[in-house]
DSSP file (Angstrom, degrees, kcal/mol; ACC not computed):
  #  RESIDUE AA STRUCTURE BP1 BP2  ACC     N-H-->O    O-->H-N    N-H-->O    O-->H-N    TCO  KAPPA ALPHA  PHI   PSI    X-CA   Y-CA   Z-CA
    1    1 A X              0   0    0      0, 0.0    36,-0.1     0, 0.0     5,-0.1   0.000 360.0 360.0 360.0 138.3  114.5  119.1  106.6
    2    2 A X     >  -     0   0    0      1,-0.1     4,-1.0     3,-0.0     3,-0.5  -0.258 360.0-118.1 -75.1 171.1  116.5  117.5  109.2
    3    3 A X  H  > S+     0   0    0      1,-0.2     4,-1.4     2,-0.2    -1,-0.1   0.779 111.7  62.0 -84.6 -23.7  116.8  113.9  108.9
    4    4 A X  H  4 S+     0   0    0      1,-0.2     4,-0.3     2,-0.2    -1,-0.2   0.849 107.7  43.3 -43.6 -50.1  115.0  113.4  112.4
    5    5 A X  H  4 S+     0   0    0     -3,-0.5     4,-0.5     2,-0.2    -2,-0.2   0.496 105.3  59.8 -66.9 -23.7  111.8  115.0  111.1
    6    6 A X  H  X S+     0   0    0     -4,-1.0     4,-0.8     2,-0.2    -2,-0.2   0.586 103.3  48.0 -84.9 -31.8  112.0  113.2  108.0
    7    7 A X  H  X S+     0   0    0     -4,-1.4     4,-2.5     2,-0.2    -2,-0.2   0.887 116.4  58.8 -84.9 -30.9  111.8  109.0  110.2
    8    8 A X  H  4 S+     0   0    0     -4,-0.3    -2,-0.2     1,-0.2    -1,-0.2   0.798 108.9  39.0 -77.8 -32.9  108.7  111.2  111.9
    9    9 A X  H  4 S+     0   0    0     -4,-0.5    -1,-0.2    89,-0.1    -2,-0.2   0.838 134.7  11.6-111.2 -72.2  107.1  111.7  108.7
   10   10 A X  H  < S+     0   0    0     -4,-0.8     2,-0.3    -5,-0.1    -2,-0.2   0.467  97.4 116.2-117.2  27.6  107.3  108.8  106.7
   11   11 A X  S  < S+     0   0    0     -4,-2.5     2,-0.2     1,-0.1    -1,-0.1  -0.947  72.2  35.3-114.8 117.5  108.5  106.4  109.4
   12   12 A X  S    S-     0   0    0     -2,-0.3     2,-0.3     2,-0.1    -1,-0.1   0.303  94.3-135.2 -52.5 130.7  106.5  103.9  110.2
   13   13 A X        -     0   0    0     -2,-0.2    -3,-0.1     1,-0.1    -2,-0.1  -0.856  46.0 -88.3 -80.7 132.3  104.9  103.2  106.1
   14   14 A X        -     0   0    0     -2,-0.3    -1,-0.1     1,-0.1    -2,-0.1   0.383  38.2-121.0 -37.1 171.2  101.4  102.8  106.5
   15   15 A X  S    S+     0   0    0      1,-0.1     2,-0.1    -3,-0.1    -1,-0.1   0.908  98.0  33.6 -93.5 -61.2  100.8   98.4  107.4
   16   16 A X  S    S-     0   0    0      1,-0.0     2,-0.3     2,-0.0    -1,-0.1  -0.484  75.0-156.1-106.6 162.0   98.2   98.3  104.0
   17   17 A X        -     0   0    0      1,-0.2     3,-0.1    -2,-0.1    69,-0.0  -0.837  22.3-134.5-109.7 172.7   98.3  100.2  100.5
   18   18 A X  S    S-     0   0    0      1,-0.3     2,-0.2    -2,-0.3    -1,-0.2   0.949  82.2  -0.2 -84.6 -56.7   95.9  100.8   98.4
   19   19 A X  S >> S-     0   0    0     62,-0.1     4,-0.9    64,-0.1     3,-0.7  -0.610  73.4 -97.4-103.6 166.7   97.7   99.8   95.1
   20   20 A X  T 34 S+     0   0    0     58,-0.8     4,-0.3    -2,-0.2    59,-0.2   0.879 122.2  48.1 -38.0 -46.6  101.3   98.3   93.7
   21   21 A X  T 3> S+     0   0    0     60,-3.2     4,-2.9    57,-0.6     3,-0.2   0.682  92.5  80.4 -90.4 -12.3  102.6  101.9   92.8
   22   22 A X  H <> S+     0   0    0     -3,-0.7     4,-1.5    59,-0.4     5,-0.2   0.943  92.7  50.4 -72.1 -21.7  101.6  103.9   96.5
   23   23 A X  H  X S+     0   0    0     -4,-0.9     4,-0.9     1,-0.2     5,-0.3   0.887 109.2  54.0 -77.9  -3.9  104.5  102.7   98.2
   24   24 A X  H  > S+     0   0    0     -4,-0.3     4,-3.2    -3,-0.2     3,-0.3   0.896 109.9  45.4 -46.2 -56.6  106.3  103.9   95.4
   25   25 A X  H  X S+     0   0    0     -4,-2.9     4,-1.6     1,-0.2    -1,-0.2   0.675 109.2  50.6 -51.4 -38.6  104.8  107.0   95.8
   26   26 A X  H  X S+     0   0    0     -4,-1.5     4,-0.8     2,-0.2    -1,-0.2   0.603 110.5  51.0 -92.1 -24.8  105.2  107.4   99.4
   27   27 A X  H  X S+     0   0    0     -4,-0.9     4,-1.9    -3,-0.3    -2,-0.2   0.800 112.5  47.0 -92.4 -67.3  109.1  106.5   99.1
   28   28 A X  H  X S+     0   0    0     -4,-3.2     4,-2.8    -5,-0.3     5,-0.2   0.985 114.9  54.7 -38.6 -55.3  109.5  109.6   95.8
   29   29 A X  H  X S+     0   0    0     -4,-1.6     4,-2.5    -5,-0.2     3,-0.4   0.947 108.2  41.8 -46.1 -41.6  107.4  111.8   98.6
   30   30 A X  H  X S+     0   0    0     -4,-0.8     4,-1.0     1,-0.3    -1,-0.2   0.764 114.6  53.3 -86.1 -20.4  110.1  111.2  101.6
   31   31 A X  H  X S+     0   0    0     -4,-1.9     4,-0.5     2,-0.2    -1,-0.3   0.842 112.1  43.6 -88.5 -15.3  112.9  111.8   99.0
   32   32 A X  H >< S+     0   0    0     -4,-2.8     3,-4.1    -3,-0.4     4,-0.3   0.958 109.2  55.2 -75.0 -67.6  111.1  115.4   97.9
   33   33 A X  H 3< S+     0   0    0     -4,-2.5    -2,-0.2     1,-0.4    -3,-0.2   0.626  94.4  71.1 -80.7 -28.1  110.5  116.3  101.6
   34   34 A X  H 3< S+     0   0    0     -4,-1.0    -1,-0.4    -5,-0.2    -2,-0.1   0.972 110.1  35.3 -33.9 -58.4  114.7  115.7  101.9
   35   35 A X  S << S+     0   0    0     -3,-4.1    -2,-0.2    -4,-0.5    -1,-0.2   0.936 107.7  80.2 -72.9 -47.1  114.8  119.1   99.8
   36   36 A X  S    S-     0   0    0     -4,-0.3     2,-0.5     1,-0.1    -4,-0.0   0.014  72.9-120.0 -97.7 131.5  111.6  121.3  101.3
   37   37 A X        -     0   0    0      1,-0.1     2,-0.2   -36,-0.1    -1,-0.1  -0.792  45.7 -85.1 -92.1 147.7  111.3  123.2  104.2
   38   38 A X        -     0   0    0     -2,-0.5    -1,-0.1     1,-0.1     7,-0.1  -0.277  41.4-117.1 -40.6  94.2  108.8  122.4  106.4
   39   39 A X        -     0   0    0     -2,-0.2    64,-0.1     1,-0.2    -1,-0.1   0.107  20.5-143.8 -75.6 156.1  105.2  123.8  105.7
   40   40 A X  S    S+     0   0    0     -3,-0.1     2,-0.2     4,-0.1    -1,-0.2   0.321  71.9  23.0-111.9   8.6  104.1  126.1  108.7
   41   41 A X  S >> S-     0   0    0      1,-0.0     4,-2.1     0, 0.0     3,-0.5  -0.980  78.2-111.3-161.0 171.0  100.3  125.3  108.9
   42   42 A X  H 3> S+     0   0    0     -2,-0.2     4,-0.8     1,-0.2     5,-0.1   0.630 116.2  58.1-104.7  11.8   98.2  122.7  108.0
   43   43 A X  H 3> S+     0   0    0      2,-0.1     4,-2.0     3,-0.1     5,-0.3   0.767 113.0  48.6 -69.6 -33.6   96.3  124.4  105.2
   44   44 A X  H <> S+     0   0    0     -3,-0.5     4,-3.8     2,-0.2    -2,-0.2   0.976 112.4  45.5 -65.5 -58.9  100.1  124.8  103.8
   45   45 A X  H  X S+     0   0    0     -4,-2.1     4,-5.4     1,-0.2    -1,-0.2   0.901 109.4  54.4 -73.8 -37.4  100.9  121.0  104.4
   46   46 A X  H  X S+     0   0    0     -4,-0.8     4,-2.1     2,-0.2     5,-0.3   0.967 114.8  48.2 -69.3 -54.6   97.1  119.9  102.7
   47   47 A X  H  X S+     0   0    0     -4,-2.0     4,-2.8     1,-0.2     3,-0.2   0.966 110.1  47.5 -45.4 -56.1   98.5  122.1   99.6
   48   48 A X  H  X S+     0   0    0     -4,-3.8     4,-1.6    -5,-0.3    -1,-0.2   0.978 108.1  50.8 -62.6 -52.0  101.7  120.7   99.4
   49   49 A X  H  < S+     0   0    0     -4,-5.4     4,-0.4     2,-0.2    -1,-0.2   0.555 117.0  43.3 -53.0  -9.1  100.7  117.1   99.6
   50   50 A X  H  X S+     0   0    0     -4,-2.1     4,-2.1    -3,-0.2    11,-0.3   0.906 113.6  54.2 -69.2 -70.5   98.1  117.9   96.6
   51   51 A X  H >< S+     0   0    0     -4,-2.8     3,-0.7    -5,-0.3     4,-0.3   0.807 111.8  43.6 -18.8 -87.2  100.8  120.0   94.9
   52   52 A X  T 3X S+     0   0    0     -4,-1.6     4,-2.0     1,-0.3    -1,-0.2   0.643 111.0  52.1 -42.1 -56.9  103.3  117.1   95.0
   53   53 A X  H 3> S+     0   0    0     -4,-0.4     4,-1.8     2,-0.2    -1,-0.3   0.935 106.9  50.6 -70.1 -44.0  100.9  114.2   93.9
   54   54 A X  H << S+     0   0    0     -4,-2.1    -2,-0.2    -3,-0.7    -1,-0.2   0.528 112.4  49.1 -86.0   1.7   99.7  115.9   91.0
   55   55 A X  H  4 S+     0   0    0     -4,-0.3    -1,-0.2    -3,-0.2    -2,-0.2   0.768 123.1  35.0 -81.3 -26.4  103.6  116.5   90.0
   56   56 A X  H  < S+     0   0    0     -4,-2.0    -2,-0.2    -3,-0.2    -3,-0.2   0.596 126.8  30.4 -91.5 -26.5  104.3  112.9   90.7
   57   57 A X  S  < S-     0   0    0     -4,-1.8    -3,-0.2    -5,-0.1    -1,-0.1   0.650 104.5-124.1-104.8 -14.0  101.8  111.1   89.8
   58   58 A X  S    S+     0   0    0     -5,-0.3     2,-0.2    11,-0.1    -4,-0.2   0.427  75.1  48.0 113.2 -39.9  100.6  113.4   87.0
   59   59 A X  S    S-     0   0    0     -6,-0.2     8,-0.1     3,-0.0     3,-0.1  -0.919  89.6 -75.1-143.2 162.1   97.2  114.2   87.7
   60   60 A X        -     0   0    0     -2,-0.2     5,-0.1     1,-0.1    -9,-0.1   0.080  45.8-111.9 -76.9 142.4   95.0  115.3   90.3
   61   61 A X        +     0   0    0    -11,-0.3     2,-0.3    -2,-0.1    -1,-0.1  -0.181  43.4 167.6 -66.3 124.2   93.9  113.0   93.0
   62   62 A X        -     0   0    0     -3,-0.1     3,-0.4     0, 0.0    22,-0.2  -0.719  42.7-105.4-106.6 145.3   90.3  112.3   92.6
   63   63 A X  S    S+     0   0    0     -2,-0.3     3,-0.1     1,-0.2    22,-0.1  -0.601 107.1  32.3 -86.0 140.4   89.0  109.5   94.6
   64   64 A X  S    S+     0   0    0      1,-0.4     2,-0.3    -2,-0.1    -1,-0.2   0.291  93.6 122.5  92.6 -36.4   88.3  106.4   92.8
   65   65 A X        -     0   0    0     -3,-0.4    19,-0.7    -5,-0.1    20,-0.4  -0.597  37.5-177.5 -60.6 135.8   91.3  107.1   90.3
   66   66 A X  E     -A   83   0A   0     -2,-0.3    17,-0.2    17,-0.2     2,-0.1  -0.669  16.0-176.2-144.4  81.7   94.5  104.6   89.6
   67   67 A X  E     -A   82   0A   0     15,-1.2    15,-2.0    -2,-0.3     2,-0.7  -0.397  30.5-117.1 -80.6 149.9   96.4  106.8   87.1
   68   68 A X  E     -A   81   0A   0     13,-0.2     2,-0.4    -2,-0.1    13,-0.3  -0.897  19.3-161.0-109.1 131.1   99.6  104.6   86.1
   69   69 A X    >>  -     0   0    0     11,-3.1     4,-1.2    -2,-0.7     3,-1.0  -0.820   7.8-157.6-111.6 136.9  102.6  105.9   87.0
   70   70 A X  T 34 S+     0   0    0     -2,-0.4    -1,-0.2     1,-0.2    11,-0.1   0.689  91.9  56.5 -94.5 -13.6  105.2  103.7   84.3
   71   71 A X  T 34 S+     0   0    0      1,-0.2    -1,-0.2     9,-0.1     9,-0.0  -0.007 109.1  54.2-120.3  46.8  108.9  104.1   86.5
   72   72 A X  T <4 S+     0   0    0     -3,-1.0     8,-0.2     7,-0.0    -1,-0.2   0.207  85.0 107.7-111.2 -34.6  106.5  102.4   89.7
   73   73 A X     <  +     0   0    0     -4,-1.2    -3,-0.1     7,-0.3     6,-0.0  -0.027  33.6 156.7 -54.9 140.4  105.7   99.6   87.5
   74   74 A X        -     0   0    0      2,-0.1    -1,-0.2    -3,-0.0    -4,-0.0   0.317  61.5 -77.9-140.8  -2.5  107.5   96.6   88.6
   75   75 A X  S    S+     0   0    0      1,-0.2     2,-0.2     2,-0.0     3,-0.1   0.489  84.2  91.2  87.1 125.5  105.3   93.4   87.0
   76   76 A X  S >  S-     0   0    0      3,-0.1     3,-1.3     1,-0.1    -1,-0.2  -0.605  91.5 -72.4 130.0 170.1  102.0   92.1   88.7
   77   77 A X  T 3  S+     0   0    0      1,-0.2    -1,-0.1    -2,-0.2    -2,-0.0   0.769 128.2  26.2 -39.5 -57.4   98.3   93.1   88.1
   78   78 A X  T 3  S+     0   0    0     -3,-0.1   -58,-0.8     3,-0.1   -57,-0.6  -0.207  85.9 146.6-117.6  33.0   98.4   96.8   89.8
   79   79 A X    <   +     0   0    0     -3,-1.3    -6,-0.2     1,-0.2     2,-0.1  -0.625  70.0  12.6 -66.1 134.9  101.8   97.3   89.2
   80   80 A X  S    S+     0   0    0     -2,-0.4   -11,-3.1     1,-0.3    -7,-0.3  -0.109 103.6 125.8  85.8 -13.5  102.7  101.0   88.6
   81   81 A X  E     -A   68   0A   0    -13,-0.3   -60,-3.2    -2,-0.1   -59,-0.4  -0.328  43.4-163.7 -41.5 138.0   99.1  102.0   89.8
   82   82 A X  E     -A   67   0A   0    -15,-2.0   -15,-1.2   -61,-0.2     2,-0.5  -0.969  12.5-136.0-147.8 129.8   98.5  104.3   92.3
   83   83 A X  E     -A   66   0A   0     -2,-0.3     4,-0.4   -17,-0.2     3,-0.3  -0.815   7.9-165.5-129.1 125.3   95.2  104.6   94.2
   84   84 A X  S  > S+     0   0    0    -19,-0.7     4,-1.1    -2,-0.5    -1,-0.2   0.214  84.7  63.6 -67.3 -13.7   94.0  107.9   94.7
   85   85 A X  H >>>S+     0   0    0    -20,-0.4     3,-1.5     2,-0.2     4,-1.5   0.920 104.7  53.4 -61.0 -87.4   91.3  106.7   97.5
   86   86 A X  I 3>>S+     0   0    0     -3,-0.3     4,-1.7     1,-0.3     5,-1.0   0.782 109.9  41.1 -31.4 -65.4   94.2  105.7   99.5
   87   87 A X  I 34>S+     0   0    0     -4,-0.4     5,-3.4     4,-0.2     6,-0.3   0.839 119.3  47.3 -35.8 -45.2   96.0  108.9   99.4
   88   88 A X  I <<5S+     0   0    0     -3,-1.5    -2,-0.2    -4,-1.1    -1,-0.2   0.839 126.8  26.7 -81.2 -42.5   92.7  110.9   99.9
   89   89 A X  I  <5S+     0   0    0     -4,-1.5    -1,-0.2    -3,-0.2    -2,-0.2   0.756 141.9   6.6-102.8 -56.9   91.5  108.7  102.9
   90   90 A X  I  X<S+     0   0    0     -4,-1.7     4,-1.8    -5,-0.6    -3,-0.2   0.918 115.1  50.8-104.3 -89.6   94.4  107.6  104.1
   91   91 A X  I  ><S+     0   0    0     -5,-1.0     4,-0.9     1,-0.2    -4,-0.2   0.749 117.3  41.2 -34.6 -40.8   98.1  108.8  102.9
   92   92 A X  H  ><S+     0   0    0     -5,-3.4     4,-5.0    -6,-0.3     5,-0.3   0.945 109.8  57.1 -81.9 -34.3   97.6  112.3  103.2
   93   93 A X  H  > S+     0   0    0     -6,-0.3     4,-1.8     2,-0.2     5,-0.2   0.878 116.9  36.8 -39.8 -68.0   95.5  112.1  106.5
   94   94 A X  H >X S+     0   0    0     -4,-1.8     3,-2.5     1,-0.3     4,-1.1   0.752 118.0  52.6 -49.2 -87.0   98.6  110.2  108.4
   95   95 A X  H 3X>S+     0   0    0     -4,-0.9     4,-2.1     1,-0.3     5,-0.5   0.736 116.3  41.7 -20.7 -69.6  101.2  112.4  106.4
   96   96 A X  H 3X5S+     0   0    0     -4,-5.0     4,-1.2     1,-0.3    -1,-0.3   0.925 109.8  49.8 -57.9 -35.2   99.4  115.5  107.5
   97   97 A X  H <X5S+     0   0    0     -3,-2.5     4,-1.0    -4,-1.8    -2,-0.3   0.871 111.8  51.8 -81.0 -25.0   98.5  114.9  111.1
   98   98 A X  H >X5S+     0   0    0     -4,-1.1     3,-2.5    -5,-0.2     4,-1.2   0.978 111.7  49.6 -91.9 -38.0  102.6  113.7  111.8
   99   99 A X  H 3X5S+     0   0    0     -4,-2.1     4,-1.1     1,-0.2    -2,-0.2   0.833 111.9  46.0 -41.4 -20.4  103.5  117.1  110.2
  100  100 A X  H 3X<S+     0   0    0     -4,-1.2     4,-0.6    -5,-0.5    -1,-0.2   0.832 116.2  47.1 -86.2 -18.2  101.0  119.0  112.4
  101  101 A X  H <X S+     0   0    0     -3,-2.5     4,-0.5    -4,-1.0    -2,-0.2   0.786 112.5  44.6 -97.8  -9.9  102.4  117.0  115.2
  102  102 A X  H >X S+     0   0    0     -4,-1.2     3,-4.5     2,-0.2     4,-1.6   0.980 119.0  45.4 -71.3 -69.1  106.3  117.6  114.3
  103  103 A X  H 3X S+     0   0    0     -4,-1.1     4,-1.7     1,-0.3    -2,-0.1   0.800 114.0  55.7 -59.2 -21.9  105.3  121.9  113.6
  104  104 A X  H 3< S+     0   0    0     -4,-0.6    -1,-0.3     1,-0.2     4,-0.3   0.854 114.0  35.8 -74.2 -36.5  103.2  121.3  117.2
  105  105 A X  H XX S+     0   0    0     -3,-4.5     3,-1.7    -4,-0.5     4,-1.6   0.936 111.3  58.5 -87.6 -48.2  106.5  120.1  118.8
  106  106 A X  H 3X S+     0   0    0     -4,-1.6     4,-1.1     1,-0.3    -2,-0.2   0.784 111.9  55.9 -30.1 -34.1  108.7  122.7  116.8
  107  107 A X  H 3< S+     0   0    0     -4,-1.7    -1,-0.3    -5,-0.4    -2,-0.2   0.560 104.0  36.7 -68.6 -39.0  106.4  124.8  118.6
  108  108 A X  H X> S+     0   0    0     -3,-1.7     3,-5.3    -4,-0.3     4,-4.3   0.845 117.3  58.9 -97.6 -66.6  106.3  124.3  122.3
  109  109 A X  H 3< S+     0   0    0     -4,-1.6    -2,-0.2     1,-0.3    -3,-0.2   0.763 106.8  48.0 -46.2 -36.0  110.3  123.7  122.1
  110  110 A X  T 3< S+     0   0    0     -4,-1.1    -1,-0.3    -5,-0.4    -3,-0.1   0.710 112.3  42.5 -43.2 -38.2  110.6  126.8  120.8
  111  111 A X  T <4 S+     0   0    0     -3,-5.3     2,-0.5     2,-0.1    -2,-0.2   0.634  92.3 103.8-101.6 -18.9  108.3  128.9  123.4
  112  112 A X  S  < S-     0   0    0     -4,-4.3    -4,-0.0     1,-0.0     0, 0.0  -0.421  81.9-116.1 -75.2 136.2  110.0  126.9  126.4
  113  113 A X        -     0   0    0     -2,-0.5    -2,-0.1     2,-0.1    -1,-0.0  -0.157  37.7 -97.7 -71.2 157.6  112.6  129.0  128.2
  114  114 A X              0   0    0      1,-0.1     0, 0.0     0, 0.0     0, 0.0  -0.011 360.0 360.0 -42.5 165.7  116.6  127.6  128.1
  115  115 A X              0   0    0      0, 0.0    -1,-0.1     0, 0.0    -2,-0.1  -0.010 360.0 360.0-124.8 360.0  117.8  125.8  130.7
C-alpha cells in the first residue's frame, strides 16, 4: 500500500484508548497494512480487521475482553492489555470507514476521464 494511503488510514490515532496495549495494537496494524493490498469492499475490510486482531492479539475480539498481549506490556496497571470494546465500537469503525473512504476515492479517480 502506498505510503499516502497508509497517513489516511492510521493517521490521525484515535484522541482516547480503551486500554495500555491498543495503541500498541493500532501501531503492529499500520505496520501489517505496509505489506497488504488494499481490501476492495467493505465486507473484505470488516474481515481483515477481525482476521488481523485475532493473529495479533491472539484471540477473537469479543466485547468486554482485555486479552494480554506480553510484547505491549510496558509497566502500569493495563499495560500490555488490549480492550476489545474499543476495537469493536470504536477502532475498527474509524479503520473501516477511512478505508471505504480511500477505495471511494480510488474509485471516482479512476472513472474520471484524463486530462
Amino acid at each position: 500500500m502506498e505510503t499516502a494511503a497508509l497517513q489516511h488510514l492510521f493517521h490521525p490515532e484515535p484522541g482516547q484508548w480503551g486500554l495500555r496495549g491498543d495503541p500498541h495494537l493500532w501501531r503492529e496494524l499500520r505496520q501489517v497494512f505496509e505489506v497488504l493490498q488494499l481490501p476492495d469492499s467493505p465486507a473484505a475490510i470488516e474481515a481483515l480487521l477481525h482476521h488481523l486482531y485475532l493473529n495479533l492479539v491472539g484471540e477473537v475480539a469479543v466485547a468486554g475482553r482485555q486479552p494480554f498481549v506480553a510484547r505491549y506490556a510496558s509497566g502500569g496497571m493495563s499495560s500490555g492489555h488490549v480492550a476489545a470494546a474499543f476495537w469493536l465500537e470504536k477502532g475498527f469503525p474509524l479503520l473501516q470507514s477511512r478505508l471505504q473512504e480511500l477505495l471511494r476515492a480510488q474509485l471516482a479517480a479512476a472513472a474520471s476521464p484524463e486530462t
